[in-house]
C-alpha positions as CSV (number, residue, x, y, z in Angstrom):
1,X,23.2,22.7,-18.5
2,X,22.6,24.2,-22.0
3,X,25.8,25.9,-23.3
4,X,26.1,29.1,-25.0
5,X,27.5,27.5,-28.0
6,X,24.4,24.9,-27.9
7,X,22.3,27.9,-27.5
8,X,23.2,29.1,-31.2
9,X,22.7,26.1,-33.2
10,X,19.2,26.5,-35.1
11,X,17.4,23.0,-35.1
12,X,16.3,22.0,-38.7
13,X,12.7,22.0,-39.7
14,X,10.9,18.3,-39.4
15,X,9.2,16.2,-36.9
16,X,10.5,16.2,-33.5
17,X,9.6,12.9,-30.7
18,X,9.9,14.2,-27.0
19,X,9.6,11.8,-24.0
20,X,9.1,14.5,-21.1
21,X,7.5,13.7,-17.7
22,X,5.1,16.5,-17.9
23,X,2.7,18.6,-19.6
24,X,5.0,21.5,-18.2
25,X,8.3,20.4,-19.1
26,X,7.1,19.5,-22.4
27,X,6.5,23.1,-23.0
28,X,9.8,24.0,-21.7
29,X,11.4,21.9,-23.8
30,X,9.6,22.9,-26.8
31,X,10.1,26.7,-26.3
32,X,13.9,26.1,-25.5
33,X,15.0,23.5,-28.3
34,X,12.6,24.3,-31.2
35,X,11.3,27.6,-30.5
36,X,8.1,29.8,-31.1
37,X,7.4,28.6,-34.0
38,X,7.1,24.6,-33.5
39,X,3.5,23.3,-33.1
40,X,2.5,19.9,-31.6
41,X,0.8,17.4,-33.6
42,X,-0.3,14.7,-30.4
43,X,0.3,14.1,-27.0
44,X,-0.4,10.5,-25.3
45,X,1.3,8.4,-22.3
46,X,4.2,7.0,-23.3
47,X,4.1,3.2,-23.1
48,X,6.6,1.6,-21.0
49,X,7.2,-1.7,-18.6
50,X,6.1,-1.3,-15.1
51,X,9.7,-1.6,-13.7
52,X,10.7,1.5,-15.7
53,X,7.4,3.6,-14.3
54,X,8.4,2.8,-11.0
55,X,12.4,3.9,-11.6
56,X,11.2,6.9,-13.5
57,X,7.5,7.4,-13.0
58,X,4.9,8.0,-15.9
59,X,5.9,10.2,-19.2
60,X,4.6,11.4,-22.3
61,X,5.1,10.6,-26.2
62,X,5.0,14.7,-27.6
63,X,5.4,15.1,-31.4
64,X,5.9,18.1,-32.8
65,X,6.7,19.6,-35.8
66,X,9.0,22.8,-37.1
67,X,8.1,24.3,-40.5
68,X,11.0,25.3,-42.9
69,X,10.9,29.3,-42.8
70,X,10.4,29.4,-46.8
71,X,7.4,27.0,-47.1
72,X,4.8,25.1,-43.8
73,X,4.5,21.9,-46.3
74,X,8.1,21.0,-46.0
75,X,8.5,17.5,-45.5
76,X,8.8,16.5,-42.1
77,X,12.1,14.3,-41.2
78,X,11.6,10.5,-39.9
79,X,10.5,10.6,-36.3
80,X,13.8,10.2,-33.9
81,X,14.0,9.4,-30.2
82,X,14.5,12.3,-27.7
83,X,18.3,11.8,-27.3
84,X,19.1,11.3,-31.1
85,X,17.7,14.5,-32.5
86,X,18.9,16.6,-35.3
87,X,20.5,19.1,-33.5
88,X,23.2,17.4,-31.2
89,X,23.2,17.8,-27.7
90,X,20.7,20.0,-27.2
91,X,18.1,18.2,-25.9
92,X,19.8,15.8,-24.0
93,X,21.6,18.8,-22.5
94,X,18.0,20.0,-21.4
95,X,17.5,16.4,-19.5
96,X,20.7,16.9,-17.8
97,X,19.2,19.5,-15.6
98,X,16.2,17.1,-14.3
99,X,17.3,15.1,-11.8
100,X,16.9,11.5,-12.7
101,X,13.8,10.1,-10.4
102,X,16.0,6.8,-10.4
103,X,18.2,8.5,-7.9
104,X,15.5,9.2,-5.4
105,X,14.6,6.8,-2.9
106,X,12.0,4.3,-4.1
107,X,8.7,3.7,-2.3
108,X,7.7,0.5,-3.5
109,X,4.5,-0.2,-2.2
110,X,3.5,3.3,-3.4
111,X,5.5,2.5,-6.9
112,X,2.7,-0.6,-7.1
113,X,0.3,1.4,-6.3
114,X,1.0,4.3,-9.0
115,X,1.5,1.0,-12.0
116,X,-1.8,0.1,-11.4
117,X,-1.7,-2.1,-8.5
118,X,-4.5,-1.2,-6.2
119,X,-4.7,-1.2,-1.9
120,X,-7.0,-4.3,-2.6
121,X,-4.5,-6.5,-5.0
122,X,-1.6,-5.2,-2.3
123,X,-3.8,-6.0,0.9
124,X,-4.6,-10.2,-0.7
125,X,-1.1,-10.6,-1.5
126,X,0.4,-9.7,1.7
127,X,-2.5,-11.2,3.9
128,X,-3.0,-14.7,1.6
129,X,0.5,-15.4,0.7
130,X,2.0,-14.0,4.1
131,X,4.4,-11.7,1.7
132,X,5.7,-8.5,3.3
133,X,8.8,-5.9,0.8
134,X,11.9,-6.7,1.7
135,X,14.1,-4.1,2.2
136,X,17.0,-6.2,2.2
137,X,16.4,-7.5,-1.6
138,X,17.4,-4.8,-4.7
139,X,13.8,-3.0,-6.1
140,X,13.9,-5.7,-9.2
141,X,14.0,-9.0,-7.1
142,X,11.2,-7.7,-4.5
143,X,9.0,-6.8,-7.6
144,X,9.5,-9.9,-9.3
145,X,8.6,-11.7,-5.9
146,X,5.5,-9.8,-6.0
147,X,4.3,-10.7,-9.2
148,X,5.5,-14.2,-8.8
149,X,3.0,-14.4,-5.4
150,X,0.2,-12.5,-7.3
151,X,0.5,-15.5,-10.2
152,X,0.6,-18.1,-7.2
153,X,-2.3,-16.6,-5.5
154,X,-4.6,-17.0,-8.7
155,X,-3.3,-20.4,-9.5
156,X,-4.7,-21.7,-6.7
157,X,-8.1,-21.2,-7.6
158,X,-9.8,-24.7,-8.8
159,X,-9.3,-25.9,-12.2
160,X,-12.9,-27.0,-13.6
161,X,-12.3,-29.6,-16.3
162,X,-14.6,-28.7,-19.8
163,X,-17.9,-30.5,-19.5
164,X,-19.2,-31.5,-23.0
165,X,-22.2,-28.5,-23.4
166,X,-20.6,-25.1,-22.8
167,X,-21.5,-21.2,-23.5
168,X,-19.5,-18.5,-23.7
169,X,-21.5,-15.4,-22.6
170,X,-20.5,-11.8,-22.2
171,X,-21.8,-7.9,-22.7
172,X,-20.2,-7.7,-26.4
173,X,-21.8,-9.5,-29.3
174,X,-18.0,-9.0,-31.2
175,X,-16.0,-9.9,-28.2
176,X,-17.9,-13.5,-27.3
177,X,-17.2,-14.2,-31.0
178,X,-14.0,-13.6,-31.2
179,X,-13.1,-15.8,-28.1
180,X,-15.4,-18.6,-29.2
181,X,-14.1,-18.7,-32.3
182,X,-10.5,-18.9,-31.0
183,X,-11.1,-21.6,-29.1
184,X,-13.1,-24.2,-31.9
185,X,-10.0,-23.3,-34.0
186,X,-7.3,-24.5,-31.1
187,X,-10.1,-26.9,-30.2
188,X,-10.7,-28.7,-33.9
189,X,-7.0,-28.4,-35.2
190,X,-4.8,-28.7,-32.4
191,X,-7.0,-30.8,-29.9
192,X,-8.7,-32.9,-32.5
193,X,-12.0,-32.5,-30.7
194,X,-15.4,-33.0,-32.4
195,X,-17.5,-29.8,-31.7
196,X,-20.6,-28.9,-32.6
197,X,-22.2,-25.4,-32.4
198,X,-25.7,-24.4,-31.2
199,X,-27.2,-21.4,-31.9
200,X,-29.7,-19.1,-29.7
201,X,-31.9,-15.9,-30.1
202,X,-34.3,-14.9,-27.4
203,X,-36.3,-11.8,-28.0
204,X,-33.4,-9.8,-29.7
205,X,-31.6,-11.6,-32.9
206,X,-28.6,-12.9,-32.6
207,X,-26.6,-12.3,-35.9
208,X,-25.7,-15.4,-37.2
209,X,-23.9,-15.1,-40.9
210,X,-20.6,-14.9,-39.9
211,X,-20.7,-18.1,-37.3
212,X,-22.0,-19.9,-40.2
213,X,-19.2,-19.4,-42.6
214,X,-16.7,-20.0,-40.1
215,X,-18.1,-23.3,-38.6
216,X,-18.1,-24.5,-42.5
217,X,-15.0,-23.5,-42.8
218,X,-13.2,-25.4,-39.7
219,X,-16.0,-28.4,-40.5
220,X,-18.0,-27.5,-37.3
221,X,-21.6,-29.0,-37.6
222,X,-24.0,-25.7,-36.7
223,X,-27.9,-26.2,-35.6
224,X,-30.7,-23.9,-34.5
225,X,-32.1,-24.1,-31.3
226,X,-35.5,-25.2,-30.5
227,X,-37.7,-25.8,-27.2
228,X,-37.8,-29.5,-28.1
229,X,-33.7,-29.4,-29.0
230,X,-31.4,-32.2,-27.9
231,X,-27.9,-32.7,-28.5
232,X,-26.4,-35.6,-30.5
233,X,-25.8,-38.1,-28.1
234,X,-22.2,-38.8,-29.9
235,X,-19.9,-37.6,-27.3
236,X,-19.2,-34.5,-29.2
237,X,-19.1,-31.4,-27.3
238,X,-21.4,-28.6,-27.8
239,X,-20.9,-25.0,-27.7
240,X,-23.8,-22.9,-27.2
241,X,-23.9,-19.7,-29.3
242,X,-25.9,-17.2,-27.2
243,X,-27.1,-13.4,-27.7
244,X,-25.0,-11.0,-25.4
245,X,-26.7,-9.8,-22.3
246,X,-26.1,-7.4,-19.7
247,X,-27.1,-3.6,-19.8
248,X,-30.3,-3.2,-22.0
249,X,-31.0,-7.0,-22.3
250,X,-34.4,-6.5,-20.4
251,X,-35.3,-10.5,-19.7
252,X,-33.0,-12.1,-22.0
253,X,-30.4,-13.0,-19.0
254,X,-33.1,-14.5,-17.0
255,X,-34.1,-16.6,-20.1
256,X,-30.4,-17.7,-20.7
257,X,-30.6,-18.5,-17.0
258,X,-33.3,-20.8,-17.7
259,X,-31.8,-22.3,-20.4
260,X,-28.7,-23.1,-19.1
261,X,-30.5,-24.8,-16.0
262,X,-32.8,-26.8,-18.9
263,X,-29.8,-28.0,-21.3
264,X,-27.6,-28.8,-18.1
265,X,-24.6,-26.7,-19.3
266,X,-22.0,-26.7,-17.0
267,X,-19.1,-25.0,-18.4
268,X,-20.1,-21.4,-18.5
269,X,-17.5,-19.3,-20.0
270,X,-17.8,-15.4,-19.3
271,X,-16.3,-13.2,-22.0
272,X,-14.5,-9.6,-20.8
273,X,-12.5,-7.1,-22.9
274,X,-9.0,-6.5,-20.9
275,X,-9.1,-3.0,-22.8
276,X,-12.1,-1.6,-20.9
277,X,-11.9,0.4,-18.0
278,X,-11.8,-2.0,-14.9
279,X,-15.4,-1.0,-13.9
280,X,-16.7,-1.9,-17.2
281,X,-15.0,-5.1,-16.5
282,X,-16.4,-5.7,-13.0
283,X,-19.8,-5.5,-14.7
284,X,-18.7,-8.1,-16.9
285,X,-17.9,-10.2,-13.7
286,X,-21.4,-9.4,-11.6
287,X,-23.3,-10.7,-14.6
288,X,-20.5,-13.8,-14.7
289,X,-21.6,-14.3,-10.6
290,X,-25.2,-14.0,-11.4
291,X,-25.0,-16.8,-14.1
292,X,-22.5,-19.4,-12.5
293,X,-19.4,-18.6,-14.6
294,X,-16.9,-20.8,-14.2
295,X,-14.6,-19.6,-16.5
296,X,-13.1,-16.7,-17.2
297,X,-11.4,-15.6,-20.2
298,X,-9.8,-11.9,-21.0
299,X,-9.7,-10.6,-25.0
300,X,-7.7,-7.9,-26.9
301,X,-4.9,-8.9,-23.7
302,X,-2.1,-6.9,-26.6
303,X,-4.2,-3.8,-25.9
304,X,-4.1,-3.7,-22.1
305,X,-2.6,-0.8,-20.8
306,X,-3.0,-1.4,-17.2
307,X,-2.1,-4.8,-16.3
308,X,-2.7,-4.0,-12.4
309,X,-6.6,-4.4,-13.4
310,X,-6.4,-7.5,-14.8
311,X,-4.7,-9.2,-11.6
312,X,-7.5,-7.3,-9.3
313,X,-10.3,-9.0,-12.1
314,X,-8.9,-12.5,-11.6
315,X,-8.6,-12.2,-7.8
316,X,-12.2,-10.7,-8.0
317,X,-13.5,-13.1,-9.6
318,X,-11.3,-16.3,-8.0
319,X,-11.5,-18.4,-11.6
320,X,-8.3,-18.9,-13.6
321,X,-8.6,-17.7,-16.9
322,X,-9.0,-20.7,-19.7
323,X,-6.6,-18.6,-22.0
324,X,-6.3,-14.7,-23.2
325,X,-7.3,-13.6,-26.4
326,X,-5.2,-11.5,-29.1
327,X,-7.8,-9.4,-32.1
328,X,-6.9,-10.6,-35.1
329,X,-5.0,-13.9,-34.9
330,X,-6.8,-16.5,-35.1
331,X,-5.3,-18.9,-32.0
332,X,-3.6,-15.9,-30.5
333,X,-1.5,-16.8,-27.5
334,X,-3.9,-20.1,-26.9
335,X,-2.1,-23.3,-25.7
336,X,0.5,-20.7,-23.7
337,X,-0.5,-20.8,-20.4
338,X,-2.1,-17.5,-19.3
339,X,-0.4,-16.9,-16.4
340,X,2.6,-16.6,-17.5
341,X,1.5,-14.4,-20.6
342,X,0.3,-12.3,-18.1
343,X,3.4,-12.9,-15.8
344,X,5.8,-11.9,-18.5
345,X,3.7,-8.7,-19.6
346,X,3.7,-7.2,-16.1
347,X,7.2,-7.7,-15.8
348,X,7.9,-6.1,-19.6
349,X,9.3,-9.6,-20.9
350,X,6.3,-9.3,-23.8
């Protein structure tokens, strides 16, 4: 409870951090602690491990400011956690009044749910694996059991070995770029592999420039394809460099179809954003169906919010992923296996 005395103390003009469970109690506790005359500069969800949503549910990140009453360009005061404000006590005083949702009984299986964790992903793990919550085991045990099934249940999706002529294919241009050129980095300098690089336009062009620099850079040989094209019969292996289809491509995915039928390209290496929304991503993974993907591999992984969607993908899609992908570093998390990257970031541990 806020005391009298707490009451009196004016808070100082700067920037204030909130972590509130509400749009409501953000207001409260905006009116109470700083007064009329604070204004908010951003509101977003508060980004936190799944165990702490399910103890105590989603929040939000408010920052606000508090002019000095002489001046409104006073300099605002280094942003500070909720519970190591300015004024002492008063805002954890303001928390003491909401009852922890730690103490409440917890629901587990609508806890997994609420992170993410859809009826679906639930439904395969119980039904598959023969898992059922234990009420008998404390909240952090049975959700680590959970996950641990979830990583067994994907692992147990064959393991195609790399042929030697492989695409990577996707909807983004920027995305299947990325990824391929992640993997001739891991696959010249830490595998020792020889690669070569073919490049493909159908009816739309396929930009080119930067693909070219980079495979003379890593000392990747780079040809144009032609009808009459043939791979060097030097047991290199050759990655095929193809325009992005999908929405809008018109015939281009029925010629990339035919040519992967033509050049005899096994691996076939579909390329999905684990930022988009998860029906953006299940697009991704019909047009992976419709072309014989084998592979599956998940970029900008650092910027997933909701990892529940990119357990549901790889179940969708039954392929284990041949490694995530991190923007802007150039091997990313490649050589960790991607399971337990993506074990470790549900549970918080990354």
């Amino acid at each position: 409870m806020v005391t009298s005395s707490a009451r009196s103390l004016k808070p100082k003009p700067g920037t204030y951090r909130f972590i509130v469970r509400s749009v409501n109690e953000a207001v409260l506790v905006l009116k109470s602690q700083l007064g009329p005359d604070a204004h908010v500069l951003s509101v977003r969800p508060f980004r936190q491990s799944l165990i702490k949503r399910i103890f105590s549910g989603a929040k939000l990140e408010v920052v606000a400011q508090l002019a000095a009453p002489s001046t409104a360009t006073a300099s605002a005061a280094p942003l500070e956690p909720a519970v190591a404000l300015p004024v002492p006590g008063l805002l954890s005083a303001a928390y003491e009044t909401v009852p922890p949702r730690s103490r409440r009984p917890v629901d587990l299986r609508s806890a997994l749910k609420g992170a993410g964790f859809s009826e679906q992903v639930l439904w395969r793990v119980e039904s598959e694996r023969r898992w059922s919550i234990s009420a008998d085991k404390p909240l952090g045990d049975t959700l680590s059991d959970f996950v641990a099934e979830l990583r067994q249940l994907v692992d147990s999706f064959p393991a195609k070995p790399l042929s030697n002529r492989v695409v990577f294919f996707g909807h983004s241009h920027a995305d299947k770029s990325l990824a391929l050129g992640q993997w001739l980095t891991w696959e010249v300098f830490k595998q020792g592999t020889t690669c070569r690089v073919c490049h493909v336009e159908f009816s739309r062009p396929n930009p080119c420039l930067e693909l070219e620099v980079f495979c003379e850079a890593v000392g990747v040989g780079l040809t144009h394809y032609s009808p009459d094209f043939s791979p060097h019969q030097d047991g290199a292996r050759v990655y095929w460099d193809v325009p992005c289809v999908g929405v809008g491509s018109g015939d281009e995915t029925q010629q990339l179809a035919e040519l992967l039928k033509k050049q005899a390209i096994e691996t076939r290496v579909l390329i999905l954003n684990a930022a988009y929304e998860i029906e953006s991503m299940r697009s991704g993974l019909s047009l992976g169906r419709s072309l014989g993907a084998t592979h599956i591999v998940l970029t900008h992984i650092d910027e997933a919010k909701d990892v529940g969607k990119l357990w549901e993908i790889l179940l969708e899609a039954e392929m284990r992923p041949l490694f995530f992908s991190h923007d802007g570093n150039l091997l990313g998390p490649i050589g960790v296996d991607p399971l337990d990257l993506l074990v470790n970031k549900t549970l918080g541990k990354s």
